[in-house]
N, C-alpha and C positions, 0 to 999 in steps of 0.2 A: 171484856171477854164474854163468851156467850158458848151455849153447848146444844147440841139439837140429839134428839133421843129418839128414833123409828119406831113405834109399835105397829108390831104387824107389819104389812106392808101399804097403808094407804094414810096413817096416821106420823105426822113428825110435830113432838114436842121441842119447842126453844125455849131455854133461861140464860138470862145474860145479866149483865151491869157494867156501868160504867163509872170510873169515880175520878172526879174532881177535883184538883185546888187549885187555887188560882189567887197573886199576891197582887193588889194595884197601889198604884203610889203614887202621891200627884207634888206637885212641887208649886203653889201660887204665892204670886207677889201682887202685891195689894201698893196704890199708886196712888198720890194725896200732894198737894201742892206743898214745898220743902217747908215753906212757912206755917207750915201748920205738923206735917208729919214727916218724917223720912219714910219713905217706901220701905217695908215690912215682907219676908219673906215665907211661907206658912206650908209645912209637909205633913203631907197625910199619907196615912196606908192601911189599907182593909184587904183581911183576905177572908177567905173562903172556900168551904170544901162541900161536899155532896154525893152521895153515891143513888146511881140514877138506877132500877131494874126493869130489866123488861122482860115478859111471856109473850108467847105465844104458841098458835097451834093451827096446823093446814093439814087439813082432811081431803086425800085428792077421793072421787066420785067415779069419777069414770078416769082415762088417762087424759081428754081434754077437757075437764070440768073439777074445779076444786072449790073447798070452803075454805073461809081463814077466819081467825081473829087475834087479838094481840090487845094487850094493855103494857103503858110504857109509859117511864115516868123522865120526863126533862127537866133542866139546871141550866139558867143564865145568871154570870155574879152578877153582882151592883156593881156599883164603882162610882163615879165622879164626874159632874157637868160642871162648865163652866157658872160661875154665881158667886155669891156672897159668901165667904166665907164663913163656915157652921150649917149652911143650909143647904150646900152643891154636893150632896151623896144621894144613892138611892140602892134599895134594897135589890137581895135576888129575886129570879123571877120563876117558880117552878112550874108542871104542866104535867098532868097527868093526861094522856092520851088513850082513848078507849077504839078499836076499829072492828067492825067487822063485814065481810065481803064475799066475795063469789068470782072467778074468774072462770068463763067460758070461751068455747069455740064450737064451731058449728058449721057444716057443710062442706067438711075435708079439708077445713082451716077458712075457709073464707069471709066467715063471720067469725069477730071475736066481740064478745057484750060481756064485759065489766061493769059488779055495783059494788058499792063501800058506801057504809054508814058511817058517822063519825063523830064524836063527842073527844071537843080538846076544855079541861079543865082547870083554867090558871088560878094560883096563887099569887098575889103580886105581884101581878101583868106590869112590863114596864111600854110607856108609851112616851112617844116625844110629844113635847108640848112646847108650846110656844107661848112666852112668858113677858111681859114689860118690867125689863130691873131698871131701879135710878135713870129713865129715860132711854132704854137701849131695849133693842127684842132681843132675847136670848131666846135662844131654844136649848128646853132641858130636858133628862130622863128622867119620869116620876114614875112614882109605883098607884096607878089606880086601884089596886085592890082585887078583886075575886070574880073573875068573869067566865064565860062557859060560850062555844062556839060552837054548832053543832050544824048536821048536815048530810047529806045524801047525793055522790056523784054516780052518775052513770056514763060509761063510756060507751060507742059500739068505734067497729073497725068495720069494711065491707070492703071486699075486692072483688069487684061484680065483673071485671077482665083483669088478665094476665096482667097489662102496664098499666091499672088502673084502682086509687084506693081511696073510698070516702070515710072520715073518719066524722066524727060528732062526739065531744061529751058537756 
């Protein structure tokens, strides 16, 4: 849920959240020649819960010209890859998202130039990786750890004729 607040009239505050759970549950059988083992049947289950919030705030400027910014926080569970049993789990993955931007127009709409800054902040990024078990490539989900992504788009639009629109970002 989320709620937005007007002050004045050129200022809208948002708060929100979103919450989480989520059960997974895996079911492996493990496979071994009779003479040695019977095939063995092995359940797992991991849950998980989280509550994600977000702000923000858009300052319009003129009525075609505004500011923004926003911080916002995401949740992917873990869960389960194919592998060895004990070792085929992987943690959540959080993100704390930082933006801030500027949307314009220009020339009775014909120009619109969009910028956004942007810093995304994971905890426990999950990545697939590609692995050699007992002679077989698996690919897994691992948790690498604490990484940070950051950035500067800029869009334009131009419709320099009526049937006609260049875009670039």
């Amino acid at each position: 849920g989320q709620g937005t607040v007007t002050v004045g009239t050129r200022v809208d505050l948002t708060a929100g959240a979103r919450v989480d759970r989520e059960t997974k549950d895996a079911k492996l059988a493990t496979f071994s020649s009779p003479a040695i083992a019977p095939p063995t049947d092995l359940t797992a289950e991991r849950s998980f819960s989280n509550v994600s919030p977000q702000f923000s705030a858009v300052v319009r400027l003129q009525p075609d010209r505004m500011l923004y910014g926003s911080v916002s926080r995401g949740f992917k569970a873990g869960g389960f890859f194919f592998g060895p049993p004990g070792n085929n789990t992987y943690d959540p993955e959080k993100l704390t998202a930082y933006s801030i931007g500027s949307k314009n127009r220009f020339f009775d709409d014909r120009l619109q130039a969009n910028v956004e800054a942007f810093l995304y902040d994971y905890r426990g990024q999950q990545l697939a990786v590609n692995l050699l078990l007992g002679g077989q490539q698996v690919v897994t989900t691992q948790n690498v750890g604490h990484s940070k992504i950051k950035g500067v788009e800029l869009a334009l639009d131009w419709l320099p004729f009526d049937n006609t629109r260049l875009g670039s970002s």
